[in-house]
N, C-alpha and C positions, 0 to 999 in steps of 0.2 A: 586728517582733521587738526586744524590748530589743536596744541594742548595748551592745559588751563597753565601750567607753569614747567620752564625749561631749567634746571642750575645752570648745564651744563654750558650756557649761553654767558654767564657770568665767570667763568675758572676757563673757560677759552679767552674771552675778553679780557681779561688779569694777567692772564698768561707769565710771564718771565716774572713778576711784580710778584704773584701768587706764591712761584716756587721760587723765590730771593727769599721772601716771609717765613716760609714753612724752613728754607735750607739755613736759615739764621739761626732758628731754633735747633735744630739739629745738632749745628756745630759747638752751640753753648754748652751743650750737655745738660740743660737748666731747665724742665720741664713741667715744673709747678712751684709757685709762688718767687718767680725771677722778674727776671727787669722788664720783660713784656708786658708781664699784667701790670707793674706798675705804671710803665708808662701809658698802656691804655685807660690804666684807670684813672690819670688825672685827665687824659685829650677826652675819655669821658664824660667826667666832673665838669671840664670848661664847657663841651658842648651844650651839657644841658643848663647851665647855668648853677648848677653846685656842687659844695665845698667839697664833698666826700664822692668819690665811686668804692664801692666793694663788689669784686669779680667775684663771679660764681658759679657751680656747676649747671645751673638750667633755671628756666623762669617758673618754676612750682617751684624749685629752693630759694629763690630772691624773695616769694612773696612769706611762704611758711619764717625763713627767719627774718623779715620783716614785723610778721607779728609777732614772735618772742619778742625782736629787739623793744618792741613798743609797750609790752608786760602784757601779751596777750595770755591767758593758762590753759588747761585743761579744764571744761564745763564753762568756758567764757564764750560769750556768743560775738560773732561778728558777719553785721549787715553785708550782703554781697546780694548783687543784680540777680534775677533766675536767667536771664539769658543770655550768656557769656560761653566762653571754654571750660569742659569740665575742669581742667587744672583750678582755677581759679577758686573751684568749691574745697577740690582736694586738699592744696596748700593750709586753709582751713584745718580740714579732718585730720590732716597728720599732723597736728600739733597739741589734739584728742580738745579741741574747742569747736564751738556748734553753728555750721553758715545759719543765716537767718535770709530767706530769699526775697527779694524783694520786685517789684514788677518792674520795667524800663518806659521808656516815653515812647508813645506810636511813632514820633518822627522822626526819632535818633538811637533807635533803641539801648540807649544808655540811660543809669540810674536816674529812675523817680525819685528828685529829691523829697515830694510829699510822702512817697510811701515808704523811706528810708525814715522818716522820722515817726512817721505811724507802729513803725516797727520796734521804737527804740525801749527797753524795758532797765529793770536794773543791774542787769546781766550783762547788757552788750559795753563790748570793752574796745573794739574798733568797728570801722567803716572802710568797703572795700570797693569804692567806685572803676568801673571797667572803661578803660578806652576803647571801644568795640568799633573794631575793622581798622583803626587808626583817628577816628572822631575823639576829639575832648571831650570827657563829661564834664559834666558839675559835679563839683567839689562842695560837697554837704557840710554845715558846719552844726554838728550834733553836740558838741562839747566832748569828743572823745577820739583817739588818735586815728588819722586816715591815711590810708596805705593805700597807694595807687596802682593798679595792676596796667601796664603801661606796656605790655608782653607788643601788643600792635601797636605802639606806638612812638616808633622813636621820630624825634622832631620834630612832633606834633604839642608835646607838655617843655617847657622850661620854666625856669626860675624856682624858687622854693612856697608851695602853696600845701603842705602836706609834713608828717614828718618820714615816710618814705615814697619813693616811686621805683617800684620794682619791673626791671625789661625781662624778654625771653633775647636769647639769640640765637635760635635756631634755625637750620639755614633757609627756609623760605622765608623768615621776616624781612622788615625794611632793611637791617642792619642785621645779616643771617653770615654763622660761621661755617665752620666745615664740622659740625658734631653740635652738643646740646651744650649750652653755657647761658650764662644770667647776670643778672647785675642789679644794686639797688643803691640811687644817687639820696643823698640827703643832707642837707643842712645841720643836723643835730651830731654833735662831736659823739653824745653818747652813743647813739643807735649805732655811726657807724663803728664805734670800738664795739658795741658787741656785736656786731656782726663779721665783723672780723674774728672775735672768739669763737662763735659759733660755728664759721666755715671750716674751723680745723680744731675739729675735735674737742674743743670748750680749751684749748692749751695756752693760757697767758706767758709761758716761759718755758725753755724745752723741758724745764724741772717740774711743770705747778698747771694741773690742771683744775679750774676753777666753774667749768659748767660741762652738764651732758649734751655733748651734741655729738654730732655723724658728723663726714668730711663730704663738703659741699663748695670742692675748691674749682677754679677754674685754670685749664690748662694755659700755657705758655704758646702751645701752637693756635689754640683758639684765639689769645689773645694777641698773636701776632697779626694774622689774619684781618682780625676784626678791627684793630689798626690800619691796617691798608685797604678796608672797604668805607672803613671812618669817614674818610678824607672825599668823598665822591655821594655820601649820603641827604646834602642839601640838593646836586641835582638830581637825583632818583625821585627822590620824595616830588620836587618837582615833575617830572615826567609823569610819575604815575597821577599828579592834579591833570595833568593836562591830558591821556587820555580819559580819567573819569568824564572831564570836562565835555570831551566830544561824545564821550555814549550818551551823557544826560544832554546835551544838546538836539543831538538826532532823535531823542527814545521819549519828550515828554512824557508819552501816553503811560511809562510805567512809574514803578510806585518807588520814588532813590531814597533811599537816607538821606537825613538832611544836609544838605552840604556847612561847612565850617571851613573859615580861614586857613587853618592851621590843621585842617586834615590831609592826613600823610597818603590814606589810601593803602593801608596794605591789604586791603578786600574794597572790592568796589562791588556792593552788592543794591540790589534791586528786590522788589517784593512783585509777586504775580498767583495767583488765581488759583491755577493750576500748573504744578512746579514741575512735575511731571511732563508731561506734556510741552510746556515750554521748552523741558531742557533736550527732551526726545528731538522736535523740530529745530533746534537754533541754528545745525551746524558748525557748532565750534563747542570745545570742550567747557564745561562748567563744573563748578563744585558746590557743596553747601556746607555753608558756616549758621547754624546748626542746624541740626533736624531734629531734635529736641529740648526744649530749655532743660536747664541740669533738676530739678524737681521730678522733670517728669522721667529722668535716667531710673531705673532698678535701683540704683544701689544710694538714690538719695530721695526715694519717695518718703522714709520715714520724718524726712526735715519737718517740722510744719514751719507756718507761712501763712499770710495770707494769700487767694488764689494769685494767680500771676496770669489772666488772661490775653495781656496785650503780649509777653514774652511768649508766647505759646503761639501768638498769632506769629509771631518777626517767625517763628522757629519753620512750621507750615508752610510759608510763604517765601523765607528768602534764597536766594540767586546770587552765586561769586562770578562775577565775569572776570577773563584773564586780563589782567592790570600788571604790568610790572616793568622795567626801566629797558630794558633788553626786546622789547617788541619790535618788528618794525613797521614802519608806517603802514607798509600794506597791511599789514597783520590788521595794525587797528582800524584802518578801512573796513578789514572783511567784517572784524565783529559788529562794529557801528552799523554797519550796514546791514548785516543781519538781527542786529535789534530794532531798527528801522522800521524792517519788514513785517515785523511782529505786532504793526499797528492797523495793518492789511485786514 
């Protein structure tokens, strides 16, 4: 059976490139906070169109010290979608401030900007709009800072519309390393100096530590790596439009997210009936991104909210079909085709 995603198709592909990358690091001796990550973090900054990148251990560390850097506290509430990745609720909780959930739109399942403002009390200190699957949301304009969780979506968000945007780069994203690493691009000199304090231990000077934090740094082999996938991530992102292109071409009859210019696609999913069942007959491997909005998880029922019935619906109903730059044609034949048949 086709599977839903291969790495190993990517670090064959890379080949001598990948191990030149990793044998650089090696020979430096220089394994965290050296000349890699800065050079990626500025070929970062230019990609996306801003001034600041800060490398970091994983994308729940980009968004959690995103909201410190923005004066998020403990018992401060921040608006976040119910139907996203649980990290997104998490980042949140560990910084002991309260998600406040909010519903998504039936067509895009990204943030209701009506009911992000419905939500707004005198409590909420940010707003955490989710790029879900690699689609751009909307960007709320509540009067209070918004922190973009951007974990799917690199390519998809530039210029400065926010005062952060925090990436994941874990290896199946668009821009995925060989281990867990993060990033969060920004315009705001202050945010990114204190995220910079933040990633290493609150330490302004090897003498003077001036805030509590944990070490939330990013390696030098990640961002060696992550450099040399850099460079090739405007045609991926392309490829993966253009197979989405040919499944919603052939598959009308199901229910797609709604397409957007500037969607990356790092889930190309669809919505059906009965999920089960679809996924048993497809013949090719599938996944689901999510199968429960995070309100409805155990460990975050006690959030209140108002209900979130359309995120509950995206949750029931949606379908990841295999999308990714390393396919090949035949491959995307078979799936297309077997989505095809699915109107039988």
């Amino acid at each position: 059976m086709l599977p839903f995603v291969d790495l190993t198709r990517q670090t064959t592909h890379e080949g001598d490139a990948l191990r030149e990358a990793i044998g650089r690091v090696l020979a430096s001796g220089r394994f965290v906070l050296g000349p890699e990550l800065e050079a990626f973090e500025a070929e970062f900054a230019a990609f996306t169109g801003q001034r600041h990148c800060v490398g970091l251990s994983s994308g729940a560390a980009a968004l959690a010290l995103s909201l410190r850097a923005v004066g998020v506290a403990p018992g401060d509430e921040v608006i976040v979608p119910a139907f996203t990745a649980v990290p997104s609720a998490a980042a949140i909780c560990s910084i002991g401030a309260l998600p406040v959930f909010v519903d998504v739109l039936p067509e895009t399942a990204t943030m209701d900007p009506d009911a992000a403002r419905r939500a707004m009390t005198e409590k909420t200190r940010a707003v955490m709009p989710v790029h879900l699957y690699g689609r751009p949301s909307d960007v709320p304009a509540l009067g209070v800072p918004v922190v973009e969780d951007a974990a799917q979506a690199h390519g998809a968000v530039t210029g400065s519309r926010s005062a952060a945007v925090a990436y994941s780069f874990y290896p199946t994203k668009n821009l995925g390393g060989v281990g867990d690493g993060g990033a969060v691009v920004t315009d705001d000199d202050a945010v990114a100096s204190e995220l910079r304090l933040l990633r290493s231990h609150g330490f302004e000077s090897p003498d003077d530590c001036i805030r509590i934090a944990m070490n939330a740094r990013m390696s030098e082999l990640e961002a060696a790596v992550l450099r040399l996938r850099l460079g090739g991530l405007q045609a991926a992102n392309a490829k993966r439009r253009s197979i989405a292109a040919r499944y919603r071409e052939g598959s009308a009859h199901l229910r797609w997210q709604d397409p957007h210019p500037d969607h990356v696609y790092h889930l190309c999913v669809a919505r059906v009936d009965d999920r089960d069942a679809f996924r048993a007959t497809l013949g090719v491997a599938t996944d689901v991104h999510y199968s429960k909005a995070v309100p409805e998880q155990p460990a975050y029922r006690s959030f209140s909210g108002e209900p979130c019935v359309v995120s509950e619906a995206w949750a029931r109903e949606c379908v990841s079909l295999p999308c990714h730059p390393f396919m090949s044609d035949l491959e995307i034949d078979e799936v297309a085709g077997a989505l095809a048949a699915t109107a039988r």
